[in-house]
C-alpha positions, 0 to 999 in steps of 0.5 A, spaced: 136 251 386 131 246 383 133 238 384 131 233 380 134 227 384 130 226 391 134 220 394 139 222 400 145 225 400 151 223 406 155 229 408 161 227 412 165 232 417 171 230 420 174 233 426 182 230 427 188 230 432 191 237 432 196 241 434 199 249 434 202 251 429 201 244 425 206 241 429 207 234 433 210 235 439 216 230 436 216 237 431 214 233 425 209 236 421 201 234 421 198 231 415 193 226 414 199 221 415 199 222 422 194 225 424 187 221 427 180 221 425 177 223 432 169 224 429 165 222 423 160 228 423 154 225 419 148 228 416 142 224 410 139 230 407 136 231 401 139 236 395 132 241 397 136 242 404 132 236 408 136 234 414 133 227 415 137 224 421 145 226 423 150 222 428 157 223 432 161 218 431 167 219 435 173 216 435 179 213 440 186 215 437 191 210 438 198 213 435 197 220 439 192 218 444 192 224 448 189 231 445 193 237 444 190 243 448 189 247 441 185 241 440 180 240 445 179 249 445 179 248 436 173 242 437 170 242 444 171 234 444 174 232 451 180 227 453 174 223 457 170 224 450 175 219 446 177 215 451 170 213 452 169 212 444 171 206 441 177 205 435 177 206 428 175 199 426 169 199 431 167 206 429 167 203 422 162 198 424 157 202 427 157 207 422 155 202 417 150 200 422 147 206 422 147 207 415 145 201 413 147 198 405 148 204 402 143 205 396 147 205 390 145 211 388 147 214 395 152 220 393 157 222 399 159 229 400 164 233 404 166 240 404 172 240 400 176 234 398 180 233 405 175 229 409 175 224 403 184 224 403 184 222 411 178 217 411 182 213 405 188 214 409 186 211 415 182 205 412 188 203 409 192 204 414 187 200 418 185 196 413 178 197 413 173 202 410 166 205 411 162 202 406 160 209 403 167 209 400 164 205 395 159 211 392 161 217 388 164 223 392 161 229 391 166 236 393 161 240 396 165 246 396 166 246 388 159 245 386 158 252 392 164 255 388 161 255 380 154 256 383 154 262 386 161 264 382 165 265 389 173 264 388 175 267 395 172 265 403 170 259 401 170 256 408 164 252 411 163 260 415 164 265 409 160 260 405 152 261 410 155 269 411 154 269 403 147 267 403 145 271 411 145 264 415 149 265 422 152 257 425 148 253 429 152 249 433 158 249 435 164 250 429 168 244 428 164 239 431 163 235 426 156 233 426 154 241 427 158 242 421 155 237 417 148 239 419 150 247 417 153 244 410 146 242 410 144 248 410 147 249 403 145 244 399 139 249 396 143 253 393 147 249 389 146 248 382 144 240 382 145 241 374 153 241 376 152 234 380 154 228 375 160 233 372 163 234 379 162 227 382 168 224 384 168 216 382 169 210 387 176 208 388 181 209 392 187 213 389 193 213 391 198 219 394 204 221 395 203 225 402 211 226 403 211 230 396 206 235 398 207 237 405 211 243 403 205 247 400 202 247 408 209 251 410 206 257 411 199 253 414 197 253 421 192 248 423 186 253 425 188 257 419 186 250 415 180 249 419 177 256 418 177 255 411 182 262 410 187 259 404 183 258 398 184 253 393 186 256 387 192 259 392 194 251 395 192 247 388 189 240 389 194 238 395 190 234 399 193 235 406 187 242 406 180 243 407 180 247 402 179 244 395 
């Protein structure tokens, strides 16, 4: 569908610390309280579909420092790959490096809400933010629902199906699925833009509160996009909104 605005768009994917069946090994149930940012997978692409550059930026987590099997098979990052990578407060830095002082008409996006929950939890709980933080989000997976009408498999793989596009990469890599977000971007209905943008700001969350509608939720179930979001409401803590 026909843009108007030709300035870049940011889309970020996030690859996270996993486990099977949404469990610490301590038992405690994953949530973006205590799970950590691994990659910030990004792409500046154009609403037309125009990839214009992308990056990995992997991260080192320090709480739970080791990946769960489950992890390394869902994402393909190594343990060798994040012992390498650099901390959350590094990674910050160089990300803004590469992005440079966002325009203030630089809009950043992801698929669904989760992406930006967890780097919010995380800035705070390092006490630094990426400067992209400071420009409207925009949910990808909304504007894609009202475009096209779809209410169910409404994850990133359901989404290329319904438009005949098969996965470049490797699913749940977070810069290969923000490159096939990218894919998207031309069949959405840019005239929905300014009504769905989220502003700038941070917000704050009762993540305790919200841990029960992920009883029933598995981590894969989370990433493959299975749970629609008229089912699990607005609860932050999925990838699905």
């Amino acid at each position: 569908m026909t843009a108007s605005n030709d300035n870049p768009l940011l889309i970020v994917d996030l690859e996270a610390t996993c486990w099977e069946n949404s469990r610490l090994p301590n038992g405690e149930r994953q949530s973006i309280g205590n799970m950590e940012i691994i990659e910030f997978g990004c792409a500046l692409a154009t609403r037309a579909g125009e990839l214009m550059d992308s990056r990995s930026f992997l991260v080192r987590p320090v709480r739970n420092p080791d990946l769960s099997a489950f992890c390394r098979s869902l994402t393909g990052i190594t343990q060798a790959m994040v012992n390498a990578a650099q901390v959350y407060p590094e990674v910050v830095r160089a990300l803004d490096e590469w992005l440079g002082r966002p325009a203030e008409s630089l809009v950043w996006c992801s698929w669904g809400n989760y992406d930006r929950h967890h780097i919010q939890a995380e800035s705070e709980t390092h006490g630094i933010a990426p400067r992209f933080l400071a420009c409207p989000h925009l949910n990808l997976k909304r504007i894609w629902r009202r475009s096209t009408g779809q209410k169910k498999k409404t994850g990133l793989a359901s989404a290329l199906a319904f438009h005949d596009l098969a996965f470049e990469g490797r699913p749940h890599r977070g810069v290969d699925d923000a490159r096939n977000i990218a894919r998207l971007l031309p069949f959405m209905d840019w005239a929905l833009e300014h009504e769905l943008l989220t502003p700038p700001g941070f917000e704050s969350i009762d993540y305790n509160a919200r841990l029960a509608a992920l009883d029933e939720l598995t981590a894969l179930d989370q990433e493959l996009g299975r749970y629609d979001e008229d089912t699990v409401g607005s609860n932050p803590l999925t990838r699905n909104e």
